[in-house]
SEVOGU-881009 format. One record per residue (C-alpha): residue in one letter; residue number from 0; x, y, z. Coordinates in Angstrom, 1 decimal. Layout:
// SEVOGU-881009
{rec 'A', NUM, {X, Y, Z}}
...
// end
This chain:
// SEVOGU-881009
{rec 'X', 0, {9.2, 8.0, 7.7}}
{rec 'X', 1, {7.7, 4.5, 6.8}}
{rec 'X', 2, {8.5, 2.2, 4.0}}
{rec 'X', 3, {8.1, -1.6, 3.2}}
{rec 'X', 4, {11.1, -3.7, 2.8}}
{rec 'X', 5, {9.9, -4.8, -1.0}}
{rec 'X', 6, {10.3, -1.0, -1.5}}
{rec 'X', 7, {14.0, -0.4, 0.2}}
{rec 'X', 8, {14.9, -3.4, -2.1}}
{rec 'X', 9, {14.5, -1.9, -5.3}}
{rec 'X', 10, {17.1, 0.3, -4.0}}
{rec 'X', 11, {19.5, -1.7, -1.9}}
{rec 'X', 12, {20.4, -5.0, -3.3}}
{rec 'X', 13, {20.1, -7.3, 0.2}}
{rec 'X', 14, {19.4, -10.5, 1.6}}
{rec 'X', 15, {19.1, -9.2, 5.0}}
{rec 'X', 16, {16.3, -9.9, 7.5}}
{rec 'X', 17, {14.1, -7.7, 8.7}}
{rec 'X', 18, {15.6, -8.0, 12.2}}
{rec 'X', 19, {19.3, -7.1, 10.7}}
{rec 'X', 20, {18.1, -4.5, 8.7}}
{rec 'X', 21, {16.5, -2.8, 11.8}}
{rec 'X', 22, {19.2, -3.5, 14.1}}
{rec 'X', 23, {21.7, -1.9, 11.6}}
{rec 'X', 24, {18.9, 1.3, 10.9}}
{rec 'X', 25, {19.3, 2.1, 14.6}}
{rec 'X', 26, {22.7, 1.7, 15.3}}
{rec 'X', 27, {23.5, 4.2, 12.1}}
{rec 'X', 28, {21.9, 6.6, 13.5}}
{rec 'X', 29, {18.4, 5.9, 11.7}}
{rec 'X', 30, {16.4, 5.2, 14.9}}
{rec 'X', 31, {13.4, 2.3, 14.0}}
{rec 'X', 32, {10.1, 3.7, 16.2}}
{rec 'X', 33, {8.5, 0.2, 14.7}}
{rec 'X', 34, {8.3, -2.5, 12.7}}
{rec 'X', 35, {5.0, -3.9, 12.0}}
{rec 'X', 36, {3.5, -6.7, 9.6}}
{rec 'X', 37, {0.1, -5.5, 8.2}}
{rec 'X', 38, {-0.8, -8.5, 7.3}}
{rec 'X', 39, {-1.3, -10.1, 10.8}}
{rec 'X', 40, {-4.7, -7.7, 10.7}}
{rec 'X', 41, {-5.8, -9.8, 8.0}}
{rec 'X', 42, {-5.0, -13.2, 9.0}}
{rec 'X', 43, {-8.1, -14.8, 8.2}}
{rec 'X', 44, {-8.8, -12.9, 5.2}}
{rec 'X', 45, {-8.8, -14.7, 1.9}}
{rec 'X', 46, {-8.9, -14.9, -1.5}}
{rec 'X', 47, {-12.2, -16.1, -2.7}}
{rec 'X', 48, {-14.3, -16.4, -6.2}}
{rec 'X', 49, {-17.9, -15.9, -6.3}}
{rec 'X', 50, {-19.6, -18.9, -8.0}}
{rec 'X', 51, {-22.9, -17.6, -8.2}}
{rec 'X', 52, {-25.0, -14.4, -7.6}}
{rec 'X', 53, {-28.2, -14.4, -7.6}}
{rec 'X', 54, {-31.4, -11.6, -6.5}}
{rec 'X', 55, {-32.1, -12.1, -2.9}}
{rec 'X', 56, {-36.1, -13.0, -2.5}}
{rec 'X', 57, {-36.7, -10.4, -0.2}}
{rec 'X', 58, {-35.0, -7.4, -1.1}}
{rec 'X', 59, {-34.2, -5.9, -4.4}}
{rec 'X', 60, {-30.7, -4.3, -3.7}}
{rec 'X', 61, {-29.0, -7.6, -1.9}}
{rec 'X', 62, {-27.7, -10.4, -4.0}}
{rec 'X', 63, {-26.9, -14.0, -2.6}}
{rec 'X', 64, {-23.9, -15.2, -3.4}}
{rec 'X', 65, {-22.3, -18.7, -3.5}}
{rec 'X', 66, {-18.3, -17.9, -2.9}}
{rec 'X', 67, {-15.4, -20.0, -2.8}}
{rec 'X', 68, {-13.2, -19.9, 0.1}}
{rec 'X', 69, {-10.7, -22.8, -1.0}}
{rec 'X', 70, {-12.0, -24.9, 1.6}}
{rec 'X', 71, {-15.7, -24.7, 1.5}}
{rec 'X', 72, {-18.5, -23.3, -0.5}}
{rec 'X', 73, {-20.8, -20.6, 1.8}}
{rec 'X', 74, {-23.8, -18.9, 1.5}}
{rec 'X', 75, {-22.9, -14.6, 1.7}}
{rec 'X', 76, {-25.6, -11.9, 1.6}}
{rec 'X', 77, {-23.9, -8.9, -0.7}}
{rec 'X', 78, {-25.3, -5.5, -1.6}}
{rec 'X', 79, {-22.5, -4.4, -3.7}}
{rec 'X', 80, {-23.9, -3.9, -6.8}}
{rec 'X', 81, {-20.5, -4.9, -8.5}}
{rec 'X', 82, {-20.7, -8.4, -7.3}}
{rec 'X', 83, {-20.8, -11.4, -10.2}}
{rec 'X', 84, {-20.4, -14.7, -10.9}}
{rec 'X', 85, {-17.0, -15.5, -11.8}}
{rec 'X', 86, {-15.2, -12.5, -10.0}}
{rec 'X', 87, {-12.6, -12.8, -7.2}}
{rec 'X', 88, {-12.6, -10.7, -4.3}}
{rec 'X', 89, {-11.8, -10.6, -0.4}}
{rec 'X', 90, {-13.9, -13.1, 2.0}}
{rec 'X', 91, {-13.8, -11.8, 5.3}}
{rec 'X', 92, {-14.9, -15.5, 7.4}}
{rec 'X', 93, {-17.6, -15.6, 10.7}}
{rec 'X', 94, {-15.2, -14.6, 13.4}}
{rec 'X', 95, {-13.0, -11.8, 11.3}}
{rec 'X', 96, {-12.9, -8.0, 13.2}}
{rec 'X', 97, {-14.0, -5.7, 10.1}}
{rec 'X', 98, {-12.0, -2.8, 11.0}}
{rec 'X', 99, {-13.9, 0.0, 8.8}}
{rec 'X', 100, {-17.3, -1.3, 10.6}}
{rec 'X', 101, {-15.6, -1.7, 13.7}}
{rec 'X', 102, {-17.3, -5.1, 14.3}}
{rec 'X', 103, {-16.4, -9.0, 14.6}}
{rec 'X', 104, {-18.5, -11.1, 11.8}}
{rec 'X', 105, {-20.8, -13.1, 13.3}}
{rec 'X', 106, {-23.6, -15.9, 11.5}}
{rec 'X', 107, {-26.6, -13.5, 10.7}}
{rec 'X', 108, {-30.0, -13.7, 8.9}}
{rec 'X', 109, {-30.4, -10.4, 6.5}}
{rec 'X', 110, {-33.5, -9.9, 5.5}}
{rec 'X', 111, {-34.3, -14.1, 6.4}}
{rec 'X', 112, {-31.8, -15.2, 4.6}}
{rec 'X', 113, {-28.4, -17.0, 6.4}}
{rec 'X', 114, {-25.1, -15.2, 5.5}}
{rec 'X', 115, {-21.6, -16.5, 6.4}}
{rec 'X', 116, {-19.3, -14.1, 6.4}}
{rec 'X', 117, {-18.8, -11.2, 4.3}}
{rec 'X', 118, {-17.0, -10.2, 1.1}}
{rec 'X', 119, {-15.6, -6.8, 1.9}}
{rec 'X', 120, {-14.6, -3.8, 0.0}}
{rec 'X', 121, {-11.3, -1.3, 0.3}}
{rec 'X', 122, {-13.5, 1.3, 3.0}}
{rec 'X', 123, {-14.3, -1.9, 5.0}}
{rec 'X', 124, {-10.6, -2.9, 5.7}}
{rec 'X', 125, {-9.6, 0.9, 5.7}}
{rec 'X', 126, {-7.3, 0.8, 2.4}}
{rec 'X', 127, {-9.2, 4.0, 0.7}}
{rec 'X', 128, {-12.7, 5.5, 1.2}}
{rec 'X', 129, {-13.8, 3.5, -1.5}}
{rec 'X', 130, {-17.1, 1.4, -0.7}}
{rec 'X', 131, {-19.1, 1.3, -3.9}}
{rec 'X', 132, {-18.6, -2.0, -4.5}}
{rec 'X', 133, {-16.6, -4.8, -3.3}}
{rec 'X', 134, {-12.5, -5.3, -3.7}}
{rec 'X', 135, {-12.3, -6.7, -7.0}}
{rec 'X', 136, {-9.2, -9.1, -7.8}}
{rec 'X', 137, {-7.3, -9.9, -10.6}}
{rec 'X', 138, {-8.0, -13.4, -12.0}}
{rec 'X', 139, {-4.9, -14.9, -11.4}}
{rec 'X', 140, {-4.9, -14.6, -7.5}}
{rec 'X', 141, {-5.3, -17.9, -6.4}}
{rec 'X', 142, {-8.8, -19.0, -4.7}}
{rec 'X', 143, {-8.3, -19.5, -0.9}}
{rec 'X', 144, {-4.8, -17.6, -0.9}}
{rec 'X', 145, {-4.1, -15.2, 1.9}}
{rec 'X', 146, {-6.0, -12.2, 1.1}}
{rec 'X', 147, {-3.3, -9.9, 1.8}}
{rec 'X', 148, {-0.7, -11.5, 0.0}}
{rec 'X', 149, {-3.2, -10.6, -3.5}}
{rec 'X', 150, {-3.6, -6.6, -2.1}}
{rec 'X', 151, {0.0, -6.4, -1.5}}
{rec 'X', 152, {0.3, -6.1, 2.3}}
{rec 'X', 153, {2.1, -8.8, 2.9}}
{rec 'X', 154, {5.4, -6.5, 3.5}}
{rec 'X', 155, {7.0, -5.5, 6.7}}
{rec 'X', 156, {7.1, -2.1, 7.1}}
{rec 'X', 157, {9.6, 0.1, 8.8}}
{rec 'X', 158, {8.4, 3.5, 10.7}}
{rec 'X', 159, {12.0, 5.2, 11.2}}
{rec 'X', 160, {12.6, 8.7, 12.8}}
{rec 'X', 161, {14.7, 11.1, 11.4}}
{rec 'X', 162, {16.8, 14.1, 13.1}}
{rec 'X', 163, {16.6, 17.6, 11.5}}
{rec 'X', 164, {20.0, 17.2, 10.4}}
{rec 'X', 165, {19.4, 14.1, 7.9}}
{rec 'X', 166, {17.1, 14.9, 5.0}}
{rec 'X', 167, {18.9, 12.7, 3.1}}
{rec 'X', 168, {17.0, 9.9, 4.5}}
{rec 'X', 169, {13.8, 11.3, 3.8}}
{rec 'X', 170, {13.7, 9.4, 0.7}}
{rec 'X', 171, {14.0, 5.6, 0.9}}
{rec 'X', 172, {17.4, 5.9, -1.7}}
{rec 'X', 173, {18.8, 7.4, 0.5}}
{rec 'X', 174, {18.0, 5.3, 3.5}}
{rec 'X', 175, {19.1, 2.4, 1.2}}
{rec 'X', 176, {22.6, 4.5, 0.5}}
{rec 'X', 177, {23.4, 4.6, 4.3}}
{rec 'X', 178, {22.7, 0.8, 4.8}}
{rec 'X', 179, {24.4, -0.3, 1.9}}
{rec 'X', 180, {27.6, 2.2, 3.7}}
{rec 'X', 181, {27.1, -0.3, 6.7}}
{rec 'X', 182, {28.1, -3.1, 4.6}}
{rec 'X', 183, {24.2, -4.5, 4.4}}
{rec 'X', 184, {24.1, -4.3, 1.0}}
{rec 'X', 185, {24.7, -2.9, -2.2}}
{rec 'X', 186, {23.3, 0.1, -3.5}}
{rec 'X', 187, {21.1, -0.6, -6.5}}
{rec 'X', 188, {22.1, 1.6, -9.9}}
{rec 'X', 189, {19.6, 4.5, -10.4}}
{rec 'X', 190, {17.1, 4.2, -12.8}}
{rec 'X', 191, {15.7, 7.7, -13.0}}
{rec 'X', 192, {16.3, 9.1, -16.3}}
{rec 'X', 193, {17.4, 12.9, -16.6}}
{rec 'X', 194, {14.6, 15.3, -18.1}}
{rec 'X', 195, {16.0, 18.1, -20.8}}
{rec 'X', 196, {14.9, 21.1, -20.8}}
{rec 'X', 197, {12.3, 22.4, -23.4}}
{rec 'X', 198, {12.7, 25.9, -23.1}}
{rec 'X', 199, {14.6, 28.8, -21.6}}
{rec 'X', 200, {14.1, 30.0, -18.2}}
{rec 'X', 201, {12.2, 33.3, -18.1}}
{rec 'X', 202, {12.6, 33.7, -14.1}}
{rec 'X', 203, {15.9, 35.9, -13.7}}
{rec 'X', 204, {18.1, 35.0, -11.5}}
{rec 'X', 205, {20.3, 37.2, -9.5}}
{rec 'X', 206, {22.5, 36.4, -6.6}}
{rec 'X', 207, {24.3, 39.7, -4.8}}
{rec 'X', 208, {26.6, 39.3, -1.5}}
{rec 'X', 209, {29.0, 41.7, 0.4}}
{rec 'X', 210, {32.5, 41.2, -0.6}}
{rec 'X', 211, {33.2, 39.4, 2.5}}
{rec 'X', 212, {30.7, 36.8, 2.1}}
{rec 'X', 213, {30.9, 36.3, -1.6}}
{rec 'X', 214, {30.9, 32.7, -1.8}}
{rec 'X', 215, {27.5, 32.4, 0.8}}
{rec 'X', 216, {25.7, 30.6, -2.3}}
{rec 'X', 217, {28.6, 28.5, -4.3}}
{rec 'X', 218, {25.8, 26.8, -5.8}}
{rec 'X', 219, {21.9, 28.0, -7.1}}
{rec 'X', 220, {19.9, 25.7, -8.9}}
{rec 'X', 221, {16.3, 25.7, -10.0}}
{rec 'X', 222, {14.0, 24.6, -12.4}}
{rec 'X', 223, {10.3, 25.9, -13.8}}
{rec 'X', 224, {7.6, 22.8, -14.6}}
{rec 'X', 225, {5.0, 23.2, -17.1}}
{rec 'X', 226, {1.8, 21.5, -18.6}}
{rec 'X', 227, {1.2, 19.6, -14.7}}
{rec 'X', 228, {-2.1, 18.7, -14.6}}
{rec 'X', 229, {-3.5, 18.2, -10.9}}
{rec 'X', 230, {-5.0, 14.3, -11.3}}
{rec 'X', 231, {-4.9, 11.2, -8.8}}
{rec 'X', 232, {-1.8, 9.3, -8.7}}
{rec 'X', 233, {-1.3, 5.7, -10.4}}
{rec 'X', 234, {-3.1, 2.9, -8.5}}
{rec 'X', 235, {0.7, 1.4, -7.9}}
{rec 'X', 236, {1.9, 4.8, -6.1}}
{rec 'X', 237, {-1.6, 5.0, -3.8}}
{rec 'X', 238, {-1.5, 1.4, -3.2}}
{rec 'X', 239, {2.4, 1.9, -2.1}}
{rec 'X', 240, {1.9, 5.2, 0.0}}
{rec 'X', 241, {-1.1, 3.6, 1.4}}
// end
């Protein structure tokens, strides 16, 4: 199971380091198969604002751009067709490995015209399969920031395995509950609010044992869902579970 250490913290109230935290998740019993920093894939990606966009000469679905990297103004060929003046978005430099193109950036001419670098979107640094325009971010990120800092992957994140006989700590609460038991913390209150019921349940339920084995199920308990419509998640839970 994998989770980011912002996310154990809404549940475990802890100032330990990600070191402790996986040194105390092993020795409970919680065994860590890895702890990696997605971030380090994006090191030299940043936060950059594109200060002009205008048609390419030569070609009637490129723009050129004039982006922003926080420490010099460059010259980027774009054929997203989302791609403005005045946006923000995620400047991959010359030298950057593009993981969803599988390719390191490299000075280039397109279509006779010098580009430097490349403004990328989610499908080109494998977040979603999105790719019909560039990553667009919010105005507030700051120009020449770390560009995974502004997409949120700036968090450690813990792969742990877990034994048939704990699916308790298939949920990060209760991975949080078992750390805060070792003394790493303090469990958080919870904040999920109880749902009442709305109508009777029309499944019948039924339980029938032998005499001798009459207290096999002490406890049944069950509940029917309606009005669920099938939809995509909130952009905070895919970003999250992504």
């Amino acid at each position: 199971m994998k989770f980011t250490r912002s996310w154990l913290k809404e549940h475990l109230d802890t100032e330990a380091t990600v070191e402790e935290i996986a040194e105390t998740l092993t020795r409970i019993g919680l065994e860590v198969e890895e702890v990696f920093d997605p971030a380090s894939a994006l090191k030299s990606y940043r936060v950059a604002e594109v200060v002009k966009a205008e048609r390419h000469p030569d070609a009637d679905k490129l723009q050129v751009l004039e982006v922003d990297t926080g420490k010099e103004r460059l010259q980027v060929v774009c054929g997203a067709p989302n791609a403005r003046a005045g946006m923000k978005g995620v400047f991959a430099p010359v030298g950057a490995y593009v993981p969803g193109l599988d390719f390191t950036l490299t000075k280039a001419k397109i279509r006779g015209v010098e580009s430097n670098g490349m403004m990328v979107s989610e499908k080109e640094l494998e977040l979603s399969d999105e790719h019909a325009g560039i990553i667009e971010l919010p105005a507030k990120a700051k120009v020449g920031s770390p560009a995974a800092k502004a997409l949120g992957l700036d968090d450690a994140v813990f792969d742990i395995a877990i034994t048939p006989n704990r699916p308790d700590c298939l949920g990060v609460r209760g991975v949080a509950r078992d750390l805060a038991a070792a003394g790493l913390g303090k469990l958080r209150k919870e904040t999920v609010k109880p749902v009442k019921g709305r109508f009777e349940n029309p499944v019948p339920i039924k339980l029938e044992f032998p005499k001798d084995a009459k207290n096999a199920c002490p406890v049944f308990a069950g509940r029917l869902v309606r009005g669920v419509k099938n939809r995509p998640s909130p952009e905070w839970l895919q970003r999250r579970l992504r």
